[in-house]
N, C-alpha and C positions, 0 to 999 in steps of 0.2 A: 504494500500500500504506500501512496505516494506519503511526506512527511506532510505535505500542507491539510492533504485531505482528513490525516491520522489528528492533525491539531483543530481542523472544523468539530470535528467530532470529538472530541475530550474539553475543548474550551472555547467554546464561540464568542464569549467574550474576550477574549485575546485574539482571537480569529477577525474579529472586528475590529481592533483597536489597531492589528498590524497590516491589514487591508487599509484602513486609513493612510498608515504610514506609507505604506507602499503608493497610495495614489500621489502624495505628497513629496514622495524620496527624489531628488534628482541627482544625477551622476555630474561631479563635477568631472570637466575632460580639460586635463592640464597638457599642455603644449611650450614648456616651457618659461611663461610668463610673458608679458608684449614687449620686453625690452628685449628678451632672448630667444625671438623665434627665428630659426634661421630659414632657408630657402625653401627646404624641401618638406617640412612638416605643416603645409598647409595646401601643398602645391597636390596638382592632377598629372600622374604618370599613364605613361601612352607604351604599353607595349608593340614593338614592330617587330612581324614575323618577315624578314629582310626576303625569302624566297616571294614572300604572296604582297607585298604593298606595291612596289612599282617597277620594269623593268624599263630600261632606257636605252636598251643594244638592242632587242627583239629576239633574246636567244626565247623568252617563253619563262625566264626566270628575275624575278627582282634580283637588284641589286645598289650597291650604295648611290649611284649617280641617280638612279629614280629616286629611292630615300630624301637624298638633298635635294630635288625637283619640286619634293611633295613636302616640304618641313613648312612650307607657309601655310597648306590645310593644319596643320597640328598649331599651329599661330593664331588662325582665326580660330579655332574652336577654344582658343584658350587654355592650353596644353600646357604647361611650364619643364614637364621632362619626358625621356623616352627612353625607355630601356629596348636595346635591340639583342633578339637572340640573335647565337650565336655566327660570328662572321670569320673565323679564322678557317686558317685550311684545313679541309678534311677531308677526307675519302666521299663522307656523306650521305654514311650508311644508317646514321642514324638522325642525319639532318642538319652535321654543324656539333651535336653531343658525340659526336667522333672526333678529337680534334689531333691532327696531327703536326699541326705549331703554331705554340699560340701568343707568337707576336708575328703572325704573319695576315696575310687577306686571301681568302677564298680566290681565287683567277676568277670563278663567274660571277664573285660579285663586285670585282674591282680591284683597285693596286690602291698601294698605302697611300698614293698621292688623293686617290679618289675619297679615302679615307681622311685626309687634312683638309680638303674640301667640304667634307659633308660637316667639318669641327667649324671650319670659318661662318658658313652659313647658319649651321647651328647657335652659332655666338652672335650673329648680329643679329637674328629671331628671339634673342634673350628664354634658348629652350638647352636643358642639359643634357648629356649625354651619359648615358649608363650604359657599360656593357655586361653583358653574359657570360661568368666567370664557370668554367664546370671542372672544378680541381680532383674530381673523385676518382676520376678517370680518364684517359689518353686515349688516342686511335688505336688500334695494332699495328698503324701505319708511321705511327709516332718515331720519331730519331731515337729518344730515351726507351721505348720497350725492343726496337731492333739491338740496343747497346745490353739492355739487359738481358734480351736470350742468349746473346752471345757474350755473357758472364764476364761483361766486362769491366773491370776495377772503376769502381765508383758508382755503376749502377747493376751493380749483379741484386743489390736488393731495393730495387726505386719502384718494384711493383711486388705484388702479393704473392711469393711461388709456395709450391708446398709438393711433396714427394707423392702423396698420394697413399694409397692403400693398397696391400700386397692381397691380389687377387688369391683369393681359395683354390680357384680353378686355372691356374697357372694365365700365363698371356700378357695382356699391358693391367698395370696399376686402376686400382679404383679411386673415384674421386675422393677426398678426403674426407668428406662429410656429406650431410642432407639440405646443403643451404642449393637455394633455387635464385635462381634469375629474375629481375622484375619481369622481365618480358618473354617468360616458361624456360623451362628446362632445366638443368644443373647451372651453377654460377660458375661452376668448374670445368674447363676444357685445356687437354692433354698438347703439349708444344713440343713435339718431336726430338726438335731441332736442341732443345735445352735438357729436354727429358725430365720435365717436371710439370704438373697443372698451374696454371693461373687461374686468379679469381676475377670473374666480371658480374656484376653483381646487374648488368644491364645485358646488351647483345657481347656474344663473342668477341666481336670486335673492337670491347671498348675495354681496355683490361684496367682493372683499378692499382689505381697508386698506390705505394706503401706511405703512408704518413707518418709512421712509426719509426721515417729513417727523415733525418736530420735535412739531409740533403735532398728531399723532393721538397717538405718546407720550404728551404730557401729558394729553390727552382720557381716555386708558386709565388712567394714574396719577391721574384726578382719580376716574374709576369706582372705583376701587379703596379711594380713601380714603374714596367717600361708602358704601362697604357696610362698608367694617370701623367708620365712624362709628354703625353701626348693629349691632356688636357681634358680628359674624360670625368666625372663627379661621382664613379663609383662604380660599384658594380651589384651585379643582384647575384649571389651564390648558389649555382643549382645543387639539387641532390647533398647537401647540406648534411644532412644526418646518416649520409650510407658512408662517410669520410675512416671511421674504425670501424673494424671488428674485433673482438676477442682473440688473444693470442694462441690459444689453447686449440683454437678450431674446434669445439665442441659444437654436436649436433646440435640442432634448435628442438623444441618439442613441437610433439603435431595437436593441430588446431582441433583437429576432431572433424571439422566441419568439411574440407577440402580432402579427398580421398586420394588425388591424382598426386602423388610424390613429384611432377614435375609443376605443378602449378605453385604457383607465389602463394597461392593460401592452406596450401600443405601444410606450412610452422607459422611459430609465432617469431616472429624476428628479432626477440631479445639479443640474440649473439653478431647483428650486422649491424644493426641501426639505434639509434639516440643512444648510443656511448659517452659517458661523461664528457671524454675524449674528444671530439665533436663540438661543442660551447667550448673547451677550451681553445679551442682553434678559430672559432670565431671572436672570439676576445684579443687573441694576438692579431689576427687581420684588424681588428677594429683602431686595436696601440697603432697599427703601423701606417691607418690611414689618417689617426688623427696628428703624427707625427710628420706624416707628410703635410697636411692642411697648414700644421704649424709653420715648419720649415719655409712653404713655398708662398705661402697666405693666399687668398682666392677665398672661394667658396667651401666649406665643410666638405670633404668628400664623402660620401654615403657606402651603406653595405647593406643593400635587402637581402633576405635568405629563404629559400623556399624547402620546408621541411615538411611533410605531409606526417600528420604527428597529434600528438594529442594533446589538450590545451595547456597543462602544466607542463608538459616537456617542451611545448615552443614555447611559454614563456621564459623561457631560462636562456634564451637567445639574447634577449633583452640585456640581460646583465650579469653577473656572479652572484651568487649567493648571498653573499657579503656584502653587495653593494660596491664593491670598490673598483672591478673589473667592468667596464661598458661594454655592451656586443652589438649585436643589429640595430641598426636606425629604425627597423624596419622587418621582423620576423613575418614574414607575409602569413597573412588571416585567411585562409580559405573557406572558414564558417557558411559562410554565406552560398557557396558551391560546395561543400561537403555536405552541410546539416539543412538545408534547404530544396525545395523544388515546386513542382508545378500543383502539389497538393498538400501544400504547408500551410498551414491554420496563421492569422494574425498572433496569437499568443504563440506558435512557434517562433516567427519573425522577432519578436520582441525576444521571446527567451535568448534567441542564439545571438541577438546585437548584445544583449546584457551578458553574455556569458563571456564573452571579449573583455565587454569593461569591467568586467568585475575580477576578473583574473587579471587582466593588465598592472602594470606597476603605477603608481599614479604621476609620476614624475614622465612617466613614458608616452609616446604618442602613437595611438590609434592609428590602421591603416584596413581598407577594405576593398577585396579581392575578388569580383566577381564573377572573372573570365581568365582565359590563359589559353595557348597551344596545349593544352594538353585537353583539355575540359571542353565538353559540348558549351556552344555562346547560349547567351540571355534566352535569345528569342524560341532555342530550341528546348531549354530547361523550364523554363517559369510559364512559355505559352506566345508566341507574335503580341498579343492582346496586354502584357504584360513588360513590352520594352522601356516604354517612356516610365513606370511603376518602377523598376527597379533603375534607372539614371538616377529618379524621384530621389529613393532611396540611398545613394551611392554618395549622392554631390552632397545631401547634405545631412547625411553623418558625421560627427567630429572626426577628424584627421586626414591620414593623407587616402586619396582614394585612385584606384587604377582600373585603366583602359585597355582592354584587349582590342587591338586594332579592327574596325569594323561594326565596331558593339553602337558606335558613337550614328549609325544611319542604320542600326537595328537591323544587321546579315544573322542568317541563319543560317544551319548546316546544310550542307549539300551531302543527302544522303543517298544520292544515286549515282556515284563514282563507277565505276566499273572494277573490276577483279585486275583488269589488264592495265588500268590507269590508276590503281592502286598503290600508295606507295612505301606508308607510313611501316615499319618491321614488324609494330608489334601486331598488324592482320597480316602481312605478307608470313607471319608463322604460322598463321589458321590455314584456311582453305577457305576455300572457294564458295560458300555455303554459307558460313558465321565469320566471313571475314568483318562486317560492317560492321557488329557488337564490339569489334576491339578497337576497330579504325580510328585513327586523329586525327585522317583527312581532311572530314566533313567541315570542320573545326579552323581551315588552313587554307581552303583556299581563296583566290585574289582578288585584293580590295573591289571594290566594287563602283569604278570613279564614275562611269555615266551611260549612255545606252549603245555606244560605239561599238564594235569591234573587240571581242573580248573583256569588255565592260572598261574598256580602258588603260588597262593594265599593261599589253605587250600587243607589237604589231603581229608578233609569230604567227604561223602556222597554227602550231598547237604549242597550248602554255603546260608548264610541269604540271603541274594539278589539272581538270574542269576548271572553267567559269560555271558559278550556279546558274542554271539560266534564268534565273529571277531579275538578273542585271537589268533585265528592260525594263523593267520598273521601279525596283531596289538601287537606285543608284546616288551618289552624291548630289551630282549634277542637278536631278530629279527635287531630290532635297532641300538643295539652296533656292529652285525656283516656286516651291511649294508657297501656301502662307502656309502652314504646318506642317510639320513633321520633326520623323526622329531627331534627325538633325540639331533642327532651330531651336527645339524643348534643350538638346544635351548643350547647344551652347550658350543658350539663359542661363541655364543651371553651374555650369562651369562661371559666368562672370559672376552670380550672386554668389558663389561658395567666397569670393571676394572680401564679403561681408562680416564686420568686426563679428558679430555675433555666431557665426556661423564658424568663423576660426577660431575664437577661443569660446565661448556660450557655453549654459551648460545640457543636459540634455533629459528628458523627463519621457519615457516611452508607455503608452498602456495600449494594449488591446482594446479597443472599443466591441467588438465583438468578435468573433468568429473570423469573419472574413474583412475585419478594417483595421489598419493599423494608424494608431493616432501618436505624434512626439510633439513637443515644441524643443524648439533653442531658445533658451534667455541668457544676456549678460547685461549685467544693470547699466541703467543710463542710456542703452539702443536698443534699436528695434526688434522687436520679438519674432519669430517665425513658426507657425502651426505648420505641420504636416498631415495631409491624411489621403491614404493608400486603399482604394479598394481592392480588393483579390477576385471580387468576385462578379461573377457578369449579372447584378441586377444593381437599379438603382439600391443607395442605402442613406436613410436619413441619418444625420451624427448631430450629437449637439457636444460641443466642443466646451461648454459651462465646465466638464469635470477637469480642466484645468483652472485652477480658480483665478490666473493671473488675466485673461485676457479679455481685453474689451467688448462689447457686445457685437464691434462692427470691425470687417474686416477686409483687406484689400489681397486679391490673387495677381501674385508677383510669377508665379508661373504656375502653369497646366499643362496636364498631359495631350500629345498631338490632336486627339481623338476627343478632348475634353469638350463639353456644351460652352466651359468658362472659357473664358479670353484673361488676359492681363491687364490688369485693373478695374475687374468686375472687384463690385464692395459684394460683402456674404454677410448675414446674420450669425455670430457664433454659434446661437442656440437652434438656428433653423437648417442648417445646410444639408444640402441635399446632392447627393455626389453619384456621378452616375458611373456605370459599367467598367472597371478595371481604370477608372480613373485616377489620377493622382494632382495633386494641388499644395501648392506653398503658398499660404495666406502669412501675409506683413501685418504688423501691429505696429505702429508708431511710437518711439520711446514715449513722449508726453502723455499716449492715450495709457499708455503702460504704468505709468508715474503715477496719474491717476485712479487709475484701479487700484495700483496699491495701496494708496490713501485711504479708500474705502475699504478694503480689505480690514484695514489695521487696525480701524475704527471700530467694527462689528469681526471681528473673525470667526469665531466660532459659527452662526451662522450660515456663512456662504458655504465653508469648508463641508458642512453636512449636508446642506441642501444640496449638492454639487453631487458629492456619494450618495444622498437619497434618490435622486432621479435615476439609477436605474442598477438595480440589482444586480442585473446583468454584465454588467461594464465592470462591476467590481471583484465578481466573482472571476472574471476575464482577466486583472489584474493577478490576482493571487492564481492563477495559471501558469500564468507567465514568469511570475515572478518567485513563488513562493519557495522553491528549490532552492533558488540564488540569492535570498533575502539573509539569509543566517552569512551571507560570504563579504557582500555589502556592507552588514554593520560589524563586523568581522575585522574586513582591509578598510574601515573608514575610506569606502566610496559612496558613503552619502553624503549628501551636502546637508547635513542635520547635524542634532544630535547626537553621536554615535553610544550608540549601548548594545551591551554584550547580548547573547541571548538570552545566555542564562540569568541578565540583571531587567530584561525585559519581563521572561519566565515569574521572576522573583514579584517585582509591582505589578502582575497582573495578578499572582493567586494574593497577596496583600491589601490589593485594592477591590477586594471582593467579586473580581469575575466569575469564580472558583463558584461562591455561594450562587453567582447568576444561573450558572451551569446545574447546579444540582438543582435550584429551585424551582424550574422548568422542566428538570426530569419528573419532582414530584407530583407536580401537576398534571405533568402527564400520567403518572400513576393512579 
């Protein structure tokens, strides 16, 4: 039984007095303070998949020279950075996560010069550059893993080997253990040539580093200073937590649930992944970028990390234990693409934003993640009906928020690839049949600039991927001349993230019911901002009173494409009426704000009740949401209250006689 529902039922006068609180609770979201915010912790990041955004040779493949062609769309949309996968040279077997040197440039996607160009441009668009750092592992293509099959001094151990296991039945060696591949099969494959297994904890051909040896460290610190020497602001760290493994090579245990010994969900992967080992390696990259920042002065240089991980193990990315060691700017939040989809309740929505900030450190800043190359886009996860709903959502959450390229004119997957136009490894493992279930494809391919000729993108023949053939209508072009659309909504929303209140504000989430998710931002002294999200395809009346700060009248600063409002329709707080998967950011003017308070302060108790008596429902909707994560709130002093324990909550509520409320309505009912 859940613990909220266990407490409705033992003490509903506690039950009621901490639903109060909970209406009332807001998260304060600290970013530093306003004299120390620096560039990137309020700023919108633009992932570019450099294959699919723009090719400018016609070979049918992006590359940087279309990237620098197209940095003025990420300028008007109001972009401030872009992290680009990966662009060094590779085989490209796995797309660029193959890297076979990595201070070097792909030939298809350009020469270093093309690469100082796309920096120059970049700089006079006052947009940053981040690149794609994937330390975990090499090509097999790599200079360093040819040095180390052939055993030679100084890298005979810069990658993972192990002798393997002396067959029963006479022949070659057995792998060494039970660990599996992310993308099937053993992690372990036999090298002839050296006579020993390597570990690749990805494809064959990506063999993982030894981290354990001094000198791949330094090889990876010396990568790092020769791309920020070349004026880059960071990098975002893939695969992040597959960095150790256990020395021992001890089997993993089995899941129970996964039967296929070659499948990823055969074990639990205690012995490959979140290794203490791992955070400390991100703490030394972290010393060594703020040492650079220091040394060279500029801008902060940044570190995102993507670890698919559970929510206390990525926060430890954040920082040391201690507090004394910094680690990521930025441990990327996938919540919202893990713990959500197209049939998540508003009280889901709200739990899994709160479960972010309630685990976050409070000195730390927020970030939200809702697309990626790896990950089916918006429009295919949450519903088309549903794009501008989650922009909504995105631009104005506290912190920094990020863009999958494409997401910004609402593309969706292209799931009719062919077998033969297939690319991505981990279906090109499958067959023929259930290849689409695994594919990244759909996810990958190219922008989608206007109704042209491969939507714009490449004169070729044929481009590396499909064009969705949606382009004829899905397009930028399309977009900019619309009066609505995806577009126009994600670049309102992008200049009001702007807004003092919305960069540092604090933030008050409740389910209003089932299918509506209602928040404000407040920061005293400026304008207030309501949020409210329908999920669901009918109209739904909301009366916005249960937030007790806000004025009776109110002004829509933006609406979703599809939305009946326009920008600067005024709304009745207590009457609004919001129709089918809509979404709206209504403005409150500090003054009308100042005012309400006054009245508030004068009469409080009052408003506060009548606000939770109008609708049972809404209340019992909060403690949904909330009630799991309320003991953790007043716990880490992430409310902007009072903070008290539970157990000193517990204490003044059987004290103040709710205890006796509870029995004396039992007796009655006896």
């Amino acid at each position: 039984m859940n613990n909220h529902l266990l407490l409705h039922r033992q003490q509903p006068g506690l039950y009621r007095i901490i639903l109060l609180l909970a209406i009332s609770a807001t998260v304060h979201c600290t970013t530093g303070g306003s004299d120390t915010r620096d560039w990137w912790q309020n700023t919108v990041f633009y992932q570019i998949y450099p294959r699919s955004f723009m090719d400018s040779d016609g070979d049918g493949v992006g590359d940087l020279r279309g990237i620098t062609s197209k940095l003025q769309h990420l300028a008007d949309a109001g972009i401030g950075a872009t992290w680009l996968s990966p662009i060094f040279r590779s085989p490209m077997v796995d797309f660029g996560y193959d890297i076979a040197d990595y201070t070097a440039i792909q030939p298809e996607y350009g020469t270093m010069e093309d690469f100082d160009g796309m920096m120059l441009e970049a700089n006079r668009l006052g947009i940053r550059i981040v690149l794609d750092f994937v330390p975990n592992h090499s090509s097999d293509q790599c200079e360093w893993f040819q040095r180390s099959v052939a055993r030679e001094v100084g890298y005979d151990d810069f990658f993972v080997w192990h002798d393997g296991l002396v067959n029963p039945d006479g022949g070659d060696p057995l792998p060494p253990n039970n660990w599996q591949s992310v993308f099937y099969g053993s992690a372990w494959t036999f090298h002839p040539q050296r006579g020993q297994f390597y570990l690749h904890q990805f494809t064959k051909e990506q063999p993982d580093l030894n981290f354990r040896n001094p000198a791949v460290v330094q090889q990876m610190d010396d990568v790092m200073r020769f791309w920020l020497g070349k004026g880059v602001a960071g990098f975002r760290i893939d695969a992040v937590n597959h960095l150790f493994e256990v020395e021992d090579f001890l089997d993993e245990p089995l899941t129970g649930t996964d039967l296929d010994p070659l499948s990823y969900g055969y074990t639990h992967h205690y012995y490959t992944k979140d290794l203490p080992e791992a955070y400390e390696m991100v703490y030394h990259w972290r010393s060594l970028l703020d040492q650079w920042t220091q040394e060279h002065g500029g801008p902060m240089r940044i570190m995102m990390t993507e670890a698919y991980a559970n929510i206390s193990f990525t926060m430890k990315y954040y920082r040391s234990a201690d507090g004394i060691r910094a680690g990521s700017h930025m441990p990327f939040n996938f919540l919202l693409i893990t713990d959500l989809n197209q049939a998540s309740s508003a009280p889901d929505f709200v739990f899994t934003i709160n479960k972010w900030l309630t685990y976050m450190p409070r000195d730390q800043n927020a970030n939200w993640v809702v697309g990626n190359h790896d990950q089916h886009r918006v429009g295919s996860r949450f519903g088309k009906e549903r794009i501008d709903l989650i922009s909504v959502l995105l631009m104005t959450l506290p912190g920094i928020a990020v863009t999958y390229y494409g997401e910004e004119i609402g593309m969706v997957d292209y799931k009719d690839i062919p077998w033969e136009d297939t690319k991505d490894p981990t279906a090109r493992n499958t067959n023929n049949q259930v290849y689409m279930d695994f594919s990244r494809d759909p996810e990958r391919t190219p922008f989608q600039w206007d109704d042209s000729t491969n939507a714009g993108f490449s004169t070729a023949v044929k481009t590396w991927l499909p064009i969705n053939p949606n382009y004829l209508q899905l397009n930028l072009k399309n977009q900019k001349q619309a009066e609505k659309s995806h577009y126009k909504t994600y670049q309102q929303l992008v200049k009001l993230r702007q807004h003092e209140t919305l960069q540092r504000g604090t933030i008050q989430l409740i389910p209003y019911n089932e299918e509506v998710v209602t928040f404000v931002r407040e920061l005293p002294d400026r304008d207030s901002f309501s949020i409210v999200l329908n999920l669901s395809p009918r109209e739904q009346p909301v009366d916005l009173s249960i937030f007790a700060h806000l004025s009776e009248q109110l002004t829509v600063v933006v609406a979703s494409s599809s939305s009946s409002f326009t920008t600067g329709d005024l709304v009745r707080r207590d009457e609004l009426l919001i129709g089918p998967y809509d979404a709206l950011v209504l403005q409150e003017d500090s003054s009308s704000s100042r005012t309400r308070q006054r009245l508030i302060l004068r009469n409080p108790l009052p408003v506060t009740l009548a606000s939770a008596a109008k609708d049972i429902a809404v209340i019992a909707s909060v403690l949904i949401a909330l009630g799991s994560c309320l003991y953790q709130f007043y716990r880490r002093g992430g409310i902007g209250v009072a903070v008290w324990s539970r157990q000193a909550l517990l204490g003044w509520c059987y004290n103040s006689g709710c205890d006796d409320e509870y029995n004396g309505s039992e007796k009655k009912k006896m």
